[in-house]
C-alpha positions in Angstrom: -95.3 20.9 148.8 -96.1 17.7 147.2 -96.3 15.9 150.5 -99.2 17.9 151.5 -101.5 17.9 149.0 -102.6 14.1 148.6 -103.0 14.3 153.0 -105.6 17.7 151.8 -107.2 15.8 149.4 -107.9 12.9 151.5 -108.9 14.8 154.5 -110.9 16.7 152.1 -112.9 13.9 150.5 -113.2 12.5 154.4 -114.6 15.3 155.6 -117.7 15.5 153.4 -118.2 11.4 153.1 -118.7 11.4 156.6 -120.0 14.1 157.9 -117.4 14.0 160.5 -117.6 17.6 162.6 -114.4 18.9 163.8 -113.9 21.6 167.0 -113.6 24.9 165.4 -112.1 28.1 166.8 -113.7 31.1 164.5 -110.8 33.4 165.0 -112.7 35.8 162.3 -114.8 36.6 165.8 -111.8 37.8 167.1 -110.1 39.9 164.4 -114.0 41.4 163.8 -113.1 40.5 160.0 -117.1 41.0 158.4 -119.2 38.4 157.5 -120.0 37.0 154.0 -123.0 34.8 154.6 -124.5 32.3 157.5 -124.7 28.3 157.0 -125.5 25.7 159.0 -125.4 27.7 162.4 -121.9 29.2 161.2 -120.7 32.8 160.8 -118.2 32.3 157.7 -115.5 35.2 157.5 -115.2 37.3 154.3 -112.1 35.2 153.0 -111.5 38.2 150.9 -111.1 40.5 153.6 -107.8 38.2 154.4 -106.8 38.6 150.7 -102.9 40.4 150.5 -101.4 39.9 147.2 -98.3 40.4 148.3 -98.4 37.7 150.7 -99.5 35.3 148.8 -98.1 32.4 151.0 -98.9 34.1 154.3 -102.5 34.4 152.7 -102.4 31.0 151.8 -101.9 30.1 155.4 -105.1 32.0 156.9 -107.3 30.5 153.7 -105.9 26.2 154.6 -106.7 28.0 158.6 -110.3 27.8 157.6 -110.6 24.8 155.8 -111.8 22.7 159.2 -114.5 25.0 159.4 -115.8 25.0 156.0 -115.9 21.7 155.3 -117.7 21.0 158.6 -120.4 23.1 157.7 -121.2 21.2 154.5 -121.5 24.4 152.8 -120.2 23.4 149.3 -120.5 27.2 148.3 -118.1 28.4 150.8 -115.9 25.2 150.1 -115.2 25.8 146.6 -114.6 29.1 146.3 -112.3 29.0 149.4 -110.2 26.3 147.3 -110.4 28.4 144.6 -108.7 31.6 146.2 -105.8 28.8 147.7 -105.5 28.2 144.1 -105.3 31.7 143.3 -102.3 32.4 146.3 -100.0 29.4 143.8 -100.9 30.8 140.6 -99.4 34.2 142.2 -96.5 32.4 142.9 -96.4 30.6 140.1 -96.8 26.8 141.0 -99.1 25.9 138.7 -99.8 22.3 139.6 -100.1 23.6 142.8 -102.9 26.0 141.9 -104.0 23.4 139.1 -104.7 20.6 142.2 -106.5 23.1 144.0 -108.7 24.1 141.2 -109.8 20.1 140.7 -110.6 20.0 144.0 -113.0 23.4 143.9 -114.8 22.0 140.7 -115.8 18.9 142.6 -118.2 20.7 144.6 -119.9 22.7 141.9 -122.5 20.8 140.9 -124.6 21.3 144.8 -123.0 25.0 145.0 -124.7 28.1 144.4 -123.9 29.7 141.1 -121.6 32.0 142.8 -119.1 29.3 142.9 -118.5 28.6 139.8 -118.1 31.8 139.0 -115.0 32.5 140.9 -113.9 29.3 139.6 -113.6 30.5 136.2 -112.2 34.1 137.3 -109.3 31.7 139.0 -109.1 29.2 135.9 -108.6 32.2 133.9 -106.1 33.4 136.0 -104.4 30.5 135.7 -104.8 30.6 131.9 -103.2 34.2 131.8 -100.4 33.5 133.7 -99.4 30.2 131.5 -100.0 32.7 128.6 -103.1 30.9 126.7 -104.9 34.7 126.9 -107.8 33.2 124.8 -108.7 30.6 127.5 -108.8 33.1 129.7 -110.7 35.3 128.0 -113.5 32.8 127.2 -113.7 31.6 130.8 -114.1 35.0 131.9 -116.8 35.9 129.6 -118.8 32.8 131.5 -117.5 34.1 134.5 -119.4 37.6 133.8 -122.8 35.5 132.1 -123.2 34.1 135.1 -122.7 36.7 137.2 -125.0 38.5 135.5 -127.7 36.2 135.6 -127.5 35.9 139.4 -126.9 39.0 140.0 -123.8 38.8 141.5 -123.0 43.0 140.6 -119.7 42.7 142.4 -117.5 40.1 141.0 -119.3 40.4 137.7 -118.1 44.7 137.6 -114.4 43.2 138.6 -114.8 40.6 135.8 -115.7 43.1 133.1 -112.6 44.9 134.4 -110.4 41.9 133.5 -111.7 41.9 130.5 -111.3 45.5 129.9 -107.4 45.2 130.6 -104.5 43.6 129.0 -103.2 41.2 132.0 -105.9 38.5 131.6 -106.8 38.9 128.3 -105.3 40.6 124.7 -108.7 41.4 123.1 -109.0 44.1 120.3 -108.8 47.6 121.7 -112.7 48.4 121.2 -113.9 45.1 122.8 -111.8 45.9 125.7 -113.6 49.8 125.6 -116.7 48.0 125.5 -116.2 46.1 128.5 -115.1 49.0 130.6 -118.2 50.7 129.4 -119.9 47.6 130.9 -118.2 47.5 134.3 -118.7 51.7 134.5 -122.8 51.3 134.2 -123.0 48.6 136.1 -120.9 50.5 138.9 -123.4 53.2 138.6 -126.8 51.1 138.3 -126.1 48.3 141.2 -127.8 48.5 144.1 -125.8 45.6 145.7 -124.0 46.3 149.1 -121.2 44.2 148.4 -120.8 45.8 145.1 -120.7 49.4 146.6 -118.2 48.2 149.3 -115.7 46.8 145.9 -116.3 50.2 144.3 -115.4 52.2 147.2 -112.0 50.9 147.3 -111.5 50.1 143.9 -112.9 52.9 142.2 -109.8 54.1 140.4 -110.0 51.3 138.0 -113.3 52.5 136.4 -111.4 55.7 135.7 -108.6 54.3 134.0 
């Protein structure tokens, strides 16, 4: 693996310094995977749709598949939080500099990214932080994770967050903060009026009742 990843960053820091636009084959067309937004004349996939934890390599695979197409677009949105998911398939596996290198490479792009990004950059940094057992790292990164969501009105990822918080793999808060935050995560399952959000809760509603 350590061959690969100086060749990613270069091609990844060639990519945007030149503008260079490579052929691109949207195979999300094909599989009729949904759409999360439009850029630059470009469908871009739901890379969550392709998300199967327990294939974290083979998910791995379809995220680097995409890669071309992102950074062609100059959509620095869709960029960084499609490194931040690669980083999440290594921190599953536990290769750490893996998902560490990957995780540099997201934050470079934050600062001309929507606010979105940086929000799953923090859910995966606290991921991250869990799994090398520093639980109060995490638990402060996803507390700015759920701000921002918040503030931006991102309703899905931020319900999801305060479910993190609420649970004892990310974090080891007090019993009645972690009540508190399921309380959270429960009214703003019932209040949003986000699409995306009631998509999330129509799959994942068993973890509001837990």
């Amino acid at each position: 693996m350590q061959a690969w990843r100086p060749i990613h960053s270069f091609v990844i820091t060639l990519l945007f310094s030149t503008g260079f636009i490579f052929s691109i084959s949207v195979k999300a067309v094909e599989e009729q995977l949904p759409y999360c937004h439009r850029y630059a004349d470009l469908n871009f996939p739901d890379y969550m749709a392709l998300w199967d934890e327990d294939e974290p390599a083979l998910t791995a695979s379809a995220f680097f598949a995409m890669l071309n197409m992102a950074a062609a677009s100059a959509d620095k949105t869709f960029f960084s939080e499609l490194l931040s998911q690669i980083a999440r398939t290594f921190v599953l596996r536990q290769q750490f500099d893996e998902a560490n290198f990957y995780l540099d490479q997201a934050s470079q792009y934050l600062e001309h990214a929507q606010p979105r990004a940086k929000v799953y950059y923090w859910r995966e940094k606290a991921r991250l932080m869990a799994y090398q057992k520093d639980t109060q790292a995490a638990a402060w990164l996803l507390e700015k994770a759920w701000q921002e969501a918040r503030q931006h009105g991102y309703d899905q990822v931020a319900i999801e967050t305060a479910l993190d918080l609420s649970g004892v793999v990310f974090t080891r808060l007090p019993e009645k903060e972690r009540a508190e935050w399921k309380q959270r995560a429960r009214q703003l399952a019932k209040t949003t009026d986000d699409n995306r959000a009631r998509r999330w809760l129509a799959v994942h509603q068993e973890r509001l009742s837990i």
